[in-house]
N, C-alpha and C positions, 0 to 999 in steps of 0.2 A: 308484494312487489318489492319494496325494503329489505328480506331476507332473496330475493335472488338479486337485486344491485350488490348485496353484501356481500352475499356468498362469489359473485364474478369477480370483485375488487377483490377477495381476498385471495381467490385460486390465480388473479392479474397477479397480485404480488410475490406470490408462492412461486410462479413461473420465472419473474426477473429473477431472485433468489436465486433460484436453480439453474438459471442460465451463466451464469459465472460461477465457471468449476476450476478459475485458477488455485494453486497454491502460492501463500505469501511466503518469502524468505527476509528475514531480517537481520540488516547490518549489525555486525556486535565489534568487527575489526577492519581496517583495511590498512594491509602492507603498505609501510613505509608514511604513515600520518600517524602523526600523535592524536589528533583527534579524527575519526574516522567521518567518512561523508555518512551521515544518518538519513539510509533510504529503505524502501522496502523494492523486490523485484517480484515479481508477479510472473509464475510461469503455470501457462496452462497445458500439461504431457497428456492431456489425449486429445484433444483438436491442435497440439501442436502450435501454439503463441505464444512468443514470448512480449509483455506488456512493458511500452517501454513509457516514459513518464511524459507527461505530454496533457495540457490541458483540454486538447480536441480530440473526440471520439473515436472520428475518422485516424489519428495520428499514432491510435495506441497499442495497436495489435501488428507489431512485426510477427512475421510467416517463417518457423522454423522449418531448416531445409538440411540436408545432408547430416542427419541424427543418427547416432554412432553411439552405444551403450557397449561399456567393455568392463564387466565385474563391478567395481563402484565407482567405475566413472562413466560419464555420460559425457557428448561431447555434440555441438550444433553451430549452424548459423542464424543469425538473425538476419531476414530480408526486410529492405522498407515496405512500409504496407502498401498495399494497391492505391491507385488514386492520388497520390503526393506529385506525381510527376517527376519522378526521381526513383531509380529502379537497380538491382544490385546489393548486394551484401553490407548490410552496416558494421555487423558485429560476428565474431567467435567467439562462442562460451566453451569453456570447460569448468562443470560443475562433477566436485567428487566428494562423496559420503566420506566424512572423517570420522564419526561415531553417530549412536544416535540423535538426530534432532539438531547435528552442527554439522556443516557442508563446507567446501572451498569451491568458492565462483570465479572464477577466474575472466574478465572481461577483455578484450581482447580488438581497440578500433582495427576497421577495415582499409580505412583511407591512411591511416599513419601508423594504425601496428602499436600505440599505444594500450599499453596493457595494465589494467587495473586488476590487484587482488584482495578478495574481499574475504572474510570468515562469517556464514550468515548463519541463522537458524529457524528451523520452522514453527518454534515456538516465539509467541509477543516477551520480545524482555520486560524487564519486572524496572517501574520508575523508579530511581533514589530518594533519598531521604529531602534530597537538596531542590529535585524537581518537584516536588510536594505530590502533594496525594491526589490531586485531578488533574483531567490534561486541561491544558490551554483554552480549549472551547467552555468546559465547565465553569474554569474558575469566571472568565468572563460573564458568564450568566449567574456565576453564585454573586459577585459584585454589583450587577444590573439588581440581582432579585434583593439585596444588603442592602442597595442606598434606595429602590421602591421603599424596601420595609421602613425604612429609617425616616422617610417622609414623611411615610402614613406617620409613624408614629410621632415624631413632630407634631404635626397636624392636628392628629388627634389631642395632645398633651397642651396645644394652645388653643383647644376648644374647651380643655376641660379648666384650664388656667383664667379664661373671659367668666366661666361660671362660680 
């Protein structure tokens, strides 16, 4: 009984895995900022989503519509997603291949025509020297796990100190 709960949790998890077939793009420039907005875009070319950032599930999946590929440019709209109550075009992207593995996104609001341009890439950039060697999340748990140890051994060192 143990190996089929196992074995269903793990083909459950194999499934979510596989159900998100976006590709990331990663910000490395955006025109006219010295320091660029550091985001990642999420777009999924065969169901056609473009994922837009958004803490709510429901919120995340604008419906690309009037897709237009011409040599190494591609060209789209983002619609609001279904359900929002709010209906109509949010966004024009024009994304074009500039070399391997580096792109130009071109973001494009609907209601004001402002236009963001980014230089992204489909590969994760590589951290600096200065951002140190874990991200955020780790170092925080290497400090939680550094000041446990440091307790124990306190602890320990004034048990051994009473003897």
């Amino acid at each position: 009984m143990k190996k089929i709960l196992l074995t269903a949790f793990f083909c459950l998890c194999m499934a979510v895995g596989a159900s998100a077939q976006y590709k990331e793009y990663y910000s490395l420039e955006q025109e006219g900022m010295e320091y660029p907005n550091i985001g990642i875009f999420r777009i999924d070319w065969n169901n056609k989503l473009y994922f837009l950032d958004s803490d709510s599930e429901d919120e995340t999946r604008g419906q690309i519509k009037n897709y237009k590929e011409s040599g190494n440019k591609k060209t789209f709209d983002v619609w609001y997603p279904e359900g929002l109550g709010y209906s109509g075009k949010l966004y024009s992207i024009e994304f074009t291949t500039l070399e391997e593995h580096k792109f130009k996104l071109v973001h494009i609001q609907a209601d004001s025509g402002y236009k963001q341009v980014y230089t992204v890439s489909d590969k994760k950039p590589l951290k600096s020297k200065s951002q140190g060697n874990s991200s955020p999340k780790t170092s925080i748990t290497d400090k939680v796990k550094n000041s446990v140890g440091n307790g124990i051994k306190k602890g320990l060192n004034a048990i051994k100190k009473k003897k």
